[in-house]
C-alpha positions, 0 to 999 in steps of 0.5 A, spaced: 370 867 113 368 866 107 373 867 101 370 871 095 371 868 088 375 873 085 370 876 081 368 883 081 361 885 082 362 893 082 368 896 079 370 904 081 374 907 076 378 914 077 373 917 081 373 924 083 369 927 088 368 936 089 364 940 093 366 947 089 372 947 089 373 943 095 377 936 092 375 931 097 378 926 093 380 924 086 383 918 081 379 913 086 379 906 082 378 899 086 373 893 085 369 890 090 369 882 088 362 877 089 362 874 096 367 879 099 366 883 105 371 890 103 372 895 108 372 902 106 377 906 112 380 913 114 380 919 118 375 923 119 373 928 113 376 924 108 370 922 103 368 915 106 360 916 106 361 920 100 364 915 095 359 909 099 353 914 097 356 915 090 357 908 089 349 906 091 347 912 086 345 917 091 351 923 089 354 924 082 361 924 083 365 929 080 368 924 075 369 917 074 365 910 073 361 905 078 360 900 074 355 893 076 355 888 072 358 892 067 354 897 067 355 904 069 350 906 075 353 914 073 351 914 066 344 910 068 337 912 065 331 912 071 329 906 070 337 902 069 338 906 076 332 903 079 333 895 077 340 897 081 337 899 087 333 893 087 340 889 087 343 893 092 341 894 100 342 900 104 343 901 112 346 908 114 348 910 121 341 912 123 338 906 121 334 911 118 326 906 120 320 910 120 319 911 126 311 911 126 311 905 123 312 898 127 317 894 123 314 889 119 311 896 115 318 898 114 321 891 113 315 893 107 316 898 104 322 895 099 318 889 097 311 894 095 315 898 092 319 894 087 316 887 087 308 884 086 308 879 091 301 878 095 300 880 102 301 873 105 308 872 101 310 879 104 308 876 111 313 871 110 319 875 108 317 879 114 318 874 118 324 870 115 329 876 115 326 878 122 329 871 124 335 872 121 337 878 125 334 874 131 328 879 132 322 874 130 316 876 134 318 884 133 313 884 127 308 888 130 313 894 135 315 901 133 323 903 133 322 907 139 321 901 143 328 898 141 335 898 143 340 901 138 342 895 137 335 892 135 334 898 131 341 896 127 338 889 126 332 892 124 335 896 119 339 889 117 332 886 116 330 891 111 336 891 107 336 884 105 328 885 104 330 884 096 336 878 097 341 884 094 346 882 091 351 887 095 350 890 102 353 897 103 353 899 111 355 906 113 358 905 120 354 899 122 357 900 129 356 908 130 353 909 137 353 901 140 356 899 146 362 894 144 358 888 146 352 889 141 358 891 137 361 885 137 354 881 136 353 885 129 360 883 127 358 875 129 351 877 124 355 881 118 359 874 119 353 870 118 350 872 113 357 873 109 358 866 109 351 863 109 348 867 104 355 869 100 352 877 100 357 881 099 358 886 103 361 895 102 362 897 109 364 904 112 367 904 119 373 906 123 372 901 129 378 897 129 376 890 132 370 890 127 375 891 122 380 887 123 374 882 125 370 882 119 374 884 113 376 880 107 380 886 104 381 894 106 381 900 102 383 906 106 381 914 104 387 919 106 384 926 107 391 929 105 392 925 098 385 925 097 385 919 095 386 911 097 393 910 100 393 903 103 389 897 100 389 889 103 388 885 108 387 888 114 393 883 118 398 885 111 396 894 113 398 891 120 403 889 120 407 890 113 405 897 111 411 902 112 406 908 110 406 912 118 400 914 116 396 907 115 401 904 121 398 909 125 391 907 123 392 900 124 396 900 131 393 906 134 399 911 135 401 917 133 406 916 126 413 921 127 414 927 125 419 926 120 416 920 117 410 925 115 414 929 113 417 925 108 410 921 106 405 927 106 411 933 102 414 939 104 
């Protein structure tokens, strides 16, 4: 894997998110640095798709700041938010393509909506990203012709269409058979290290995790907020938090070791 730079390209600071009185979670800080692949992890209902929708601008957060290249996208007119997401690729579990329409007309729509390239020059991104994702020939076929792992790929394809700077990923494997999942990893992998993108990633598949990522941040829904962060080998194996232990080794943590970490 690629080692990043150490340089921070999305700072998060305190941030808190509700849903009425609802605390999802709260005091939330860590930087994602340039060239770095960071895993987002927890159990289910802790706020993982929450904060990666925050971070790319979609969702207001209760409180805090999202800072990229030292601005903060929170506090962003219209127009500074725009020349973000122009910066930023997105690919949620659905893939979310638009099914009438064949894949270079998805893979498009990034580039006529924010660029002024000609028809030719678009032709040729088309073809190129497809070609990263090892789908060249497919301009022309709908998503209902494709696999689930196509359909990832294809997903993939769109969001590089700007050459983002960072890649956000809402579980990339959610549906896939373990091998296809395996090919995504080896994709994500790829592209990390040629192209040095860096990457925010939400899953709870462990082989991915421990694969692909340089560094973890992992959610707890009982905290409400971030209980673990490092490599995902130093989480494994020198955590003495239960519930990270349980994460990483799959086993359910002892009773009394839950009892002292969560309270009574």
């Amino acid at each position: 894997m690629q080692s990043p730079d150490n340089k921070p390209i999305l700072v998060v600071e305190n941030l808190a998110a509700r849903f009425g009185s609802n605390i999802v979670f709260e005091g939330v800080s860590f930087q994602v640095n340039k060239g770095e692949i960071l895993v987002v992890v927890g159990e289910s209902g802790c706020g993982k798709s929450t904060l990666l929708k925050i971070m790319i601008g979609l969702q207001k957060p209760f409180a805090g700041r999202v800072m990229f290249r030292g601005r903060d996208i929170i506090s962003a007119t219209e127009e500074e938010l725009n020349e973000y997401r122009q910066n930023i690729g997105v690919l949620f579990q659905s893939s979310a393509l638009f099914s009438s329409m064949r894949l270079s007309d998805n893979i498009a729509l990034p580039l006529q909506e924010y660029t002024n390239l000609d028809s030719a020059t678009i032709d040729m991104i088309i073809k190129m990203k497809l070609g990263m994702v090892n789908l060249a020939g497919y301009e022309n076929h709908f998503p209902s012709e494709l696999s689930g792992g196509m359909k990832k790929r294809a997903g993939i394809a769109r969001a590089m269409a700007l050459d983002p700077i960072v890649l956000f990923f809402d579980e990339l494997s959610a549906g896939l058979d373990p091998v296809t999942a395996v090919e995504l990893d080896d994709l994500i992998i790829k592209t990390n290290e040629a192209l040095g993108t860096t990457m925010v990633i939400v899953t709870h598949e462990l082989e991915s995790i421990c694969k692909i990522a340089h560094r973890v941040v992992m959610l707890d829904k009982t905290a409400k907020g971030i209980i673990a962060e490092g490599s995902p080998l130093d989480l494994k194996e020198k955590s003495t938090d239960p519930r990270v232990r349980s994460f990483f080794l799959r086993q359910l943590p002892e009773v009394d070791s839950l009892s002292t970490s969560y309270g009574k």
